[in-house]
Chimera marker file (.cmm) of the C-alpha trace (Angstrom):
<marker_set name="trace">
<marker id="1" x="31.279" y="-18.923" z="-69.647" r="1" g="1" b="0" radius="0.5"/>
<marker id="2" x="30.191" y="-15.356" z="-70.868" r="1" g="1" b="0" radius="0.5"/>
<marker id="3" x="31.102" y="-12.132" z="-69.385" r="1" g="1" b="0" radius="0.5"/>
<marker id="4" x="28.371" y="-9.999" z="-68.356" r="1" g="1" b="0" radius="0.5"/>
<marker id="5" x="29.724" y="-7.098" z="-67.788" r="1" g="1" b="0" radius="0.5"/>
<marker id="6" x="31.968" y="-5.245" z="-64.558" r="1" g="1" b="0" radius="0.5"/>
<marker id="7" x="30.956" y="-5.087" z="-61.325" r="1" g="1" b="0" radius="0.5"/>
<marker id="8" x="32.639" y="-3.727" z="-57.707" r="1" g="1" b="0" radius="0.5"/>
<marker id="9" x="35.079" y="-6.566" z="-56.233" r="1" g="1" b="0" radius="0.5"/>
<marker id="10" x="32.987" y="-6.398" z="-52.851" r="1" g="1" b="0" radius="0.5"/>
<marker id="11" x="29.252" y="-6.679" z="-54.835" r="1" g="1" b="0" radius="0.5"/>
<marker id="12" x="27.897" y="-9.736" z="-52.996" r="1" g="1" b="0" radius="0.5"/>
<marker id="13" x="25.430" y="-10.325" z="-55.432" r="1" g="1" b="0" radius="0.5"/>
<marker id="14" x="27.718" y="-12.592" z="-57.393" r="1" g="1" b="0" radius="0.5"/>
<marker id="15" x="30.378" y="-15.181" z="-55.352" r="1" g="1" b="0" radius="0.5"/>
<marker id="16" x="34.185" y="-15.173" z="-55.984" r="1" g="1" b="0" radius="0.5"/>
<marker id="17" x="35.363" y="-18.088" z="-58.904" r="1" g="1" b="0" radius="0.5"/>
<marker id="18" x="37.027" y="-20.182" z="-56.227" r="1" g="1" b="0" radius="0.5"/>
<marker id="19" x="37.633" y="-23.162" z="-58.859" r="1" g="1" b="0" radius="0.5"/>
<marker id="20" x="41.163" y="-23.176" z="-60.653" r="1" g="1" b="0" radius="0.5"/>
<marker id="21" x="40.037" y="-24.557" z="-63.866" r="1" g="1" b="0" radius="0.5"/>
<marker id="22" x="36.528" y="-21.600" z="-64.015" r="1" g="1" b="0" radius="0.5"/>
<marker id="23" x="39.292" y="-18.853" z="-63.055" r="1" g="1" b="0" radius="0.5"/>
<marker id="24" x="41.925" y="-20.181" z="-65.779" r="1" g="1" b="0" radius="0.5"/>
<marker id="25" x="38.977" y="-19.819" z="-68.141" r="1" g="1" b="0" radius="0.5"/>
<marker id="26" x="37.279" y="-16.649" z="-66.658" r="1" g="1" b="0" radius="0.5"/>
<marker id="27" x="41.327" y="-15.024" z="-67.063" r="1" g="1" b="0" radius="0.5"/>
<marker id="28" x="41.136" y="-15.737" z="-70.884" r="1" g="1" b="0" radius="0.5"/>
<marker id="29" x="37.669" y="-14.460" z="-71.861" r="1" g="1" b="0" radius="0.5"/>
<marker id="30" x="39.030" y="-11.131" z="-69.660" r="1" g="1" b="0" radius="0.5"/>
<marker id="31" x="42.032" y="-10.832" z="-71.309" r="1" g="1" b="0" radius="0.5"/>
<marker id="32" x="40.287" y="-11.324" z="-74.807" r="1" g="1" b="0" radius="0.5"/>
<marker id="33" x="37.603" y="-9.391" z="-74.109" r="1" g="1" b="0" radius="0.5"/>
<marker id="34" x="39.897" y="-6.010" z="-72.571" r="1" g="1" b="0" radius="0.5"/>
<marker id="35" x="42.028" y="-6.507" z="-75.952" r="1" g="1" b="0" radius="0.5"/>
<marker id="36" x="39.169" y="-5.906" z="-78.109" r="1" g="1" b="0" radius="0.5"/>
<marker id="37" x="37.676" y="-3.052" z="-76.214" r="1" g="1" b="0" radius="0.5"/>
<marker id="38" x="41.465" y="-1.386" z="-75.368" r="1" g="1" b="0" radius="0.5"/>
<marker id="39" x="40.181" y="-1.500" z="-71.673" r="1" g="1" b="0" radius="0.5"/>
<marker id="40" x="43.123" y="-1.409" z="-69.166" r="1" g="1" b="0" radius="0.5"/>
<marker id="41" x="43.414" y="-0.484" z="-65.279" r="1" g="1" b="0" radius="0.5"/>
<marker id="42" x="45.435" y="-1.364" z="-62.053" r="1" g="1" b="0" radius="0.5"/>
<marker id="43" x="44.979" y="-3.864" z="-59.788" r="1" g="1" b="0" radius="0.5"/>
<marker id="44" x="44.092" y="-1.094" z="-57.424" r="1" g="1" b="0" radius="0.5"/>
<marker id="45" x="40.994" y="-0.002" z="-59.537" r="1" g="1" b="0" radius="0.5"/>
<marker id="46" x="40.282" y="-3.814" z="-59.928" r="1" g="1" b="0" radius="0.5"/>
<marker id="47" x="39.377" y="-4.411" z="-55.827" r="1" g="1" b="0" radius="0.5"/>
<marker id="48" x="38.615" y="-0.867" z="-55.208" r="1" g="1" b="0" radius="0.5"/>
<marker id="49" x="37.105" y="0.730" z="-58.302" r="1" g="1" b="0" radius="0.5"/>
<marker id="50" x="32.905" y="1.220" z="-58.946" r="1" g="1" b="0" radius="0.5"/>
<marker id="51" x="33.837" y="-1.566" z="-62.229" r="1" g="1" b="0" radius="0.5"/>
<marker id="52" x="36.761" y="-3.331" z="-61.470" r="1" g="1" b="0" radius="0.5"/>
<marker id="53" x="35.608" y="-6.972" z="-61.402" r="1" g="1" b="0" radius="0.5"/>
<marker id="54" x="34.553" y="-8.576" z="-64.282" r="1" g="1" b="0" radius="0.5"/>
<marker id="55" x="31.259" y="-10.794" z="-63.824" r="1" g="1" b="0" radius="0.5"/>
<marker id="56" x="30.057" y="-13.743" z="-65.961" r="1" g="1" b="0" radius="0.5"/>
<marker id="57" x="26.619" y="-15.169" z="-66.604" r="1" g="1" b="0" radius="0.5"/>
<marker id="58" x="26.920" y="-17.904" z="-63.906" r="1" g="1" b="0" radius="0.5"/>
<marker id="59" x="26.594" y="-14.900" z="-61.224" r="1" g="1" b="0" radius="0.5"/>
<marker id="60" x="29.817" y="-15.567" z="-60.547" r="1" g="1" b="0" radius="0.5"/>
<marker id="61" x="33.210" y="-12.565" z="-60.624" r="1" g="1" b="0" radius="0.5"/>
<marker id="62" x="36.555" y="-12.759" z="-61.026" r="1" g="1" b="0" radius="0.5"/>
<marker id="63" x="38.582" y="-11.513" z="-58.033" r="1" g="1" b="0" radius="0.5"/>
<marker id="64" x="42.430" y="-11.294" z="-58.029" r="1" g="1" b="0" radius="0.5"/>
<marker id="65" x="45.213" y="-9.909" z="-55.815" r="1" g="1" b="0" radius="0.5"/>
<marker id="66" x="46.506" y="-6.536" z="-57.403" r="1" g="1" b="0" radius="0.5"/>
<marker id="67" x="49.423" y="-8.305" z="-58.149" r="1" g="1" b="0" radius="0.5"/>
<marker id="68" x="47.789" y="-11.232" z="-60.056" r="1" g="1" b="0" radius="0.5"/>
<marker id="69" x="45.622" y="-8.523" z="-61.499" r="1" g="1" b="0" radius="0.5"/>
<marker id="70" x="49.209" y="-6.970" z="-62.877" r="1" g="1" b="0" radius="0.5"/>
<marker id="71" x="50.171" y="-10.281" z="-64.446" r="1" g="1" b="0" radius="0.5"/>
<marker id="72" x="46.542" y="-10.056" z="-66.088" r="1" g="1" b="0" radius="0.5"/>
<marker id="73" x="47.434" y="-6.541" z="-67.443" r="1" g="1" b="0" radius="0.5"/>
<marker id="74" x="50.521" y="-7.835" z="-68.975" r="1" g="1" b="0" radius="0.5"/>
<marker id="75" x="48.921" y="-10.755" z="-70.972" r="1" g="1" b="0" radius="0.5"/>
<marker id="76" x="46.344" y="-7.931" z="-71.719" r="1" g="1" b="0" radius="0.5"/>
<marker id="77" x="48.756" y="-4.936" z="-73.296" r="1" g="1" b="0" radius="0.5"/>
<marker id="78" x="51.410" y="-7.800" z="-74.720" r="1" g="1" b="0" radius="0.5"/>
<marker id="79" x="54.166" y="-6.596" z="-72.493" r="1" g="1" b="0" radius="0.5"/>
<marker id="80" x="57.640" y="-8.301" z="-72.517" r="1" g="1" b="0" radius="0.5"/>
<marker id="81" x="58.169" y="-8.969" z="-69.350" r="1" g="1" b="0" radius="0.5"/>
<marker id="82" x="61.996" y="-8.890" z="-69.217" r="1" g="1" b="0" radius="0.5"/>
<marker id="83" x="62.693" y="-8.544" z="-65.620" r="1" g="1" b="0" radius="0.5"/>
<marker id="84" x="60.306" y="-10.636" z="-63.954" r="1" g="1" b="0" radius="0.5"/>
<marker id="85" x="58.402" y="-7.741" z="-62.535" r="1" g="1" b="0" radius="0.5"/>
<marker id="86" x="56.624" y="-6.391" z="-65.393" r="1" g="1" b="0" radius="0.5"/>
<marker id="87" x="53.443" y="-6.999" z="-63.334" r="1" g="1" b="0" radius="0.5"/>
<marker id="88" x="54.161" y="-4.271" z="-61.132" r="1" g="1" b="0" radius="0.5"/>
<marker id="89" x="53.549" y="-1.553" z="-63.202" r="1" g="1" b="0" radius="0.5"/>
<marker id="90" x="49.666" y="-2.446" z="-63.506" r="1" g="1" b="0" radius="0.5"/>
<marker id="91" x="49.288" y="-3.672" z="-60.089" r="1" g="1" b="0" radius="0.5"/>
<marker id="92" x="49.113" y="-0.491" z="-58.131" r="1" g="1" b="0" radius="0.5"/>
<marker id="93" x="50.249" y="2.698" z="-60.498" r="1" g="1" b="0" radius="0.5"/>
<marker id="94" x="49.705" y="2.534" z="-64.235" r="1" g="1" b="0" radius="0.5"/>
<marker id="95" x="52.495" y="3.738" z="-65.924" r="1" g="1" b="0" radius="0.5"/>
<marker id="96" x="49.742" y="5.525" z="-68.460" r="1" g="1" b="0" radius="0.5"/>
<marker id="97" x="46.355" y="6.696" z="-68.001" r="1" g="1" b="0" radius="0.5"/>
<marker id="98" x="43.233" y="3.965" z="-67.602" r="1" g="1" b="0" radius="0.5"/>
<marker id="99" x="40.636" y="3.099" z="-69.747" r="1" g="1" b="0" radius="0.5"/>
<marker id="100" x="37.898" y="1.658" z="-67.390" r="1" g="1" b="0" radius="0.5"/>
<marker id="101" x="34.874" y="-0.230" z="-68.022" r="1" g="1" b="0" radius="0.5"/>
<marker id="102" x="31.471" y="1.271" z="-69.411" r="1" g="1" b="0" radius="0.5"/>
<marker id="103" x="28.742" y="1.354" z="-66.404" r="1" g="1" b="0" radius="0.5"/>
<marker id="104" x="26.648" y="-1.030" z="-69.095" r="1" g="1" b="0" radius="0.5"/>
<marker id="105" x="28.505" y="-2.860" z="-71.584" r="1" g="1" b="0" radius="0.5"/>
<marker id="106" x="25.210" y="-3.420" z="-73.461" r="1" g="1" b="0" radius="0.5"/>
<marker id="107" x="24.582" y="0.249" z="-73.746" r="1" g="1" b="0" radius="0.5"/>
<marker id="108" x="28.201" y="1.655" z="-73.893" r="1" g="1" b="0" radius="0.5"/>
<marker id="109" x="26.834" y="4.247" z="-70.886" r="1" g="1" b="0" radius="0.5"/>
<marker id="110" x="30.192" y="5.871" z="-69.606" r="1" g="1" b="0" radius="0.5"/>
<marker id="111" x="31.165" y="5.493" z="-66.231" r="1" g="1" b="0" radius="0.5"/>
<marker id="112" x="31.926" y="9.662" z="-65.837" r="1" g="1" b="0" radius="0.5"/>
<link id1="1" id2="2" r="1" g="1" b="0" radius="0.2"/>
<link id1="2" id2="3" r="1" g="1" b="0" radius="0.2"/>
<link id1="3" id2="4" r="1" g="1" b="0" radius="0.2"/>
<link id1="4" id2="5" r="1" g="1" b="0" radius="0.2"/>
<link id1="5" id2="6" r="1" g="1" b="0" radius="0.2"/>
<link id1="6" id2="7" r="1" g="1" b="0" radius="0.2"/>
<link id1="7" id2="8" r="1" g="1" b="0" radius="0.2"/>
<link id1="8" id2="9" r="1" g="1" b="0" radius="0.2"/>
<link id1="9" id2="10" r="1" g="1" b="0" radius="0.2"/>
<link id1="10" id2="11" r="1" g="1" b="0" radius="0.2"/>
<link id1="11" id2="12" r="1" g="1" b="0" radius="0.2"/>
<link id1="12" id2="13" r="1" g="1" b="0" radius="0.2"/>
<link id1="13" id2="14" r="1" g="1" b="0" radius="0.2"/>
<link id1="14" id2="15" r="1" g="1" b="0" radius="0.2"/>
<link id1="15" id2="16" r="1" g="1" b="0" radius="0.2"/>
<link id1="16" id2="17" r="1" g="1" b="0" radius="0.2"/>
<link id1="17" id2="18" r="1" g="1" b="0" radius="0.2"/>
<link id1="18" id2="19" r="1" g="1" b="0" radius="0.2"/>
<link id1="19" id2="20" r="1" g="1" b="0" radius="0.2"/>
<link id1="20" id2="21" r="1" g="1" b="0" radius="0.2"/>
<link id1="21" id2="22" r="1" g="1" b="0" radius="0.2"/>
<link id1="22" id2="23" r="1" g="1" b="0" radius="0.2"/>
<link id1="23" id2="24" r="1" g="1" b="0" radius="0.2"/>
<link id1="24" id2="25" r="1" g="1" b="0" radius="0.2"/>
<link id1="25" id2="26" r="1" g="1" b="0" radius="0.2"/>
<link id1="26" id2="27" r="1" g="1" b="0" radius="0.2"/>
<link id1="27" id2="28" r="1" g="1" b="0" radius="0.2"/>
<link id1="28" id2="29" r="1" g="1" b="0" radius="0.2"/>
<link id1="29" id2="30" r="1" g="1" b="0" radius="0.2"/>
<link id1="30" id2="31" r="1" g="1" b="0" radius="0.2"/>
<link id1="31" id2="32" r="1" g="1" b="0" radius="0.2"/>
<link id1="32" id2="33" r="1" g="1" b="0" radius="0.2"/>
<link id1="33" id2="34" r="1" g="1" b="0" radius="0.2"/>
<link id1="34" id2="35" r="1" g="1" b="0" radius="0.2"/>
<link id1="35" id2="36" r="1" g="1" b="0" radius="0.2"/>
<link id1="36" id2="37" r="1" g="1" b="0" radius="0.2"/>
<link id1="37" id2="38" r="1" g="1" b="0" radius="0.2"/>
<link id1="38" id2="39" r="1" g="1" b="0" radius="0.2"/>
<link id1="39" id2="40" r="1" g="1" b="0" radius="0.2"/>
<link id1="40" id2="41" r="1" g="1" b="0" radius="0.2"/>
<link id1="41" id2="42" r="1" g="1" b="0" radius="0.2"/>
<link id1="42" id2="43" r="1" g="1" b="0" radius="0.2"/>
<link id1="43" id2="44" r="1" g="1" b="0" radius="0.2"/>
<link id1="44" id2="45" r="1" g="1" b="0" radius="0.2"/>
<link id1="45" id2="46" r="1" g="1" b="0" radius="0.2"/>
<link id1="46" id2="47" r="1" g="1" b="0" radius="0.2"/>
<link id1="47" id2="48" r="1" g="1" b="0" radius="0.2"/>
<link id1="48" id2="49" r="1" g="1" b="0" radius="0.2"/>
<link id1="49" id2="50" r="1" g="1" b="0" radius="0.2"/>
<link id1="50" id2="51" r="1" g="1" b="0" radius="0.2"/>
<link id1="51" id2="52" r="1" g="1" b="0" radius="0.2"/>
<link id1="52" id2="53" r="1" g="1" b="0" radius="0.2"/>
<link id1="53" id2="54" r="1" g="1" b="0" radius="0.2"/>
<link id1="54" id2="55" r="1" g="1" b="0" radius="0.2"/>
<link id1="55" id2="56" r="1" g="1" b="0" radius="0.2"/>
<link id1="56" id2="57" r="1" g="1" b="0" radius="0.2"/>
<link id1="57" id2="58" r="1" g="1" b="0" radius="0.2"/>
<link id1="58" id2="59" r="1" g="1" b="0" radius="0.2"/>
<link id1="59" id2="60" r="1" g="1" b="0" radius="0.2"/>
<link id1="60" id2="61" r="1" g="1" b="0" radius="0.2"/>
<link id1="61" id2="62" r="1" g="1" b="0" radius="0.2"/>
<link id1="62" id2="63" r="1" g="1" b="0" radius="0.2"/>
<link id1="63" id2="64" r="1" g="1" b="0" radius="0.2"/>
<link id1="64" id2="65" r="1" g="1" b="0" radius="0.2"/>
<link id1="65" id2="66" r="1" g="1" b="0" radius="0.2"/>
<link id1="66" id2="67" r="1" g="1" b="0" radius="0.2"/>
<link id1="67" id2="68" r="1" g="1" b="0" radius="0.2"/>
<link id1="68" id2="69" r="1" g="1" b="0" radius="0.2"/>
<link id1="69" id2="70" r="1" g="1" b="0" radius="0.2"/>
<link id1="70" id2="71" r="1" g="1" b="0" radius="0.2"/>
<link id1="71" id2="72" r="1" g="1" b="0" radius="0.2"/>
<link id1="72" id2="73" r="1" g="1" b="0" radius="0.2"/>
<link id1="73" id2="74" r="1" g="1" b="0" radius="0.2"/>
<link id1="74" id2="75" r="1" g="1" b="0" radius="0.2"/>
<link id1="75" id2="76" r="1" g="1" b="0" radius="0.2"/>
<link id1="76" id2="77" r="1" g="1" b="0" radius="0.2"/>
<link id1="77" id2="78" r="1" g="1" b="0" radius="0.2"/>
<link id1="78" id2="79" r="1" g="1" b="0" radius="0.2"/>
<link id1="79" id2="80" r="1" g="1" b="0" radius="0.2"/>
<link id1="80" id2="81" r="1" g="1" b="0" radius="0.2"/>
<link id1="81" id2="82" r="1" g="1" b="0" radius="0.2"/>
<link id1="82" id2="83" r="1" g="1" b="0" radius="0.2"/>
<link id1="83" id2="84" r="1" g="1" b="0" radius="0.2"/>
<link id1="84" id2="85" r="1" g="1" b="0" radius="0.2"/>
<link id1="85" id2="86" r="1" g="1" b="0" radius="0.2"/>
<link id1="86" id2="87" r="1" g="1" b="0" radius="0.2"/>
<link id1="87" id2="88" r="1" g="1" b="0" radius="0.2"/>
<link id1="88" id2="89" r="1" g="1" b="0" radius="0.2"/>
<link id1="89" id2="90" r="1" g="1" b="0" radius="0.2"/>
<link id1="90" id2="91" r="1" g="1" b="0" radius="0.2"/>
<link id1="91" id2="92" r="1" g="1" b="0" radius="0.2"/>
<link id1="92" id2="93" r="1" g="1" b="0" radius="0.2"/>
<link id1="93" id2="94" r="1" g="1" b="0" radius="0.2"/>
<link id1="94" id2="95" r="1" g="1" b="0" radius="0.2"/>
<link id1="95" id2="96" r="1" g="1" b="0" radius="0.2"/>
<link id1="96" id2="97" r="1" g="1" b="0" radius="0.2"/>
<link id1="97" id2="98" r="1" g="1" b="0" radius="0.2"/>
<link id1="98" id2="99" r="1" g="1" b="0" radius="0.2"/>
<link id1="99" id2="100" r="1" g="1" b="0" radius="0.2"/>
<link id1="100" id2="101" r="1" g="1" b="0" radius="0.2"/>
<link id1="101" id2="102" r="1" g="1" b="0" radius="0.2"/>
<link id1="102" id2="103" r="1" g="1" b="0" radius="0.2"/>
<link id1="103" id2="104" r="1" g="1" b="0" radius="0.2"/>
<link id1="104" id2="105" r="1" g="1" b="0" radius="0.2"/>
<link id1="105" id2="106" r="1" g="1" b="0" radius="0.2"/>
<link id1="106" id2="107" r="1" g="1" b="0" radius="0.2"/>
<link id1="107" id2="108" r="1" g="1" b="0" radius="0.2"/>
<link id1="108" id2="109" r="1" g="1" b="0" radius="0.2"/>
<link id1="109" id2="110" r="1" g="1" b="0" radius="0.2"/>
<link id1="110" id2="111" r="1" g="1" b="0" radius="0.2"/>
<link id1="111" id2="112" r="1" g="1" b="0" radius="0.2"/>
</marker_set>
């Protein structure tokens, strides 16, 4: 499984990952993949933003609750999660500013 690049969580060009086992694995290219290019946004950006859903090469996207999309954030930045609710933070108000998707991953092409 490759990912594409970041589409809107309502694009129905591409179906939802329904299977447990293609989401587990869809989860850990993300997280890799917003590591290495310092990307990081709420779970709020992720079902309502222009690029908030990542999308693979099997025309398929990953689509998470905000709150599961605040658990992803926390694997993403490394964050102890001491409390339990760590996930919080990143599921509807960032507790710093976003760095969102380029429009084109291929081409870098900003999104402002």
């Amino acid at each position: 499984m490759e990912l594409v690049g970041f589409t809107n969580w309502h694009d129905e060009m591409y179906q939802r990952i329904e299977d447990s086992t293609e989401s587990d694995l869809a989860e850990r290219i993300v997280i890799e993949y917003m590591k290495q290019h310092n990307l990081r946004f709420t779970g709020t950006y992720h079902q309502c933003g222009e690029f908030g859903a990542p999308y693979f090469e099997t025309n398929q996207k990953l689509c998470m609750s905000m709150r599961s999309w605040g658990d992803l954030m926390v694997r993403v930045l490394d964050i102890e999660d001491k409390r339990g609710m760590e996930y919080c933070t990143w599921a509807w108000c960032a507790p710093e500013e976003e760095i969102l998707p380029y429009a084109n991953m291929e081409t870098k092409e900003d999104l402002s």
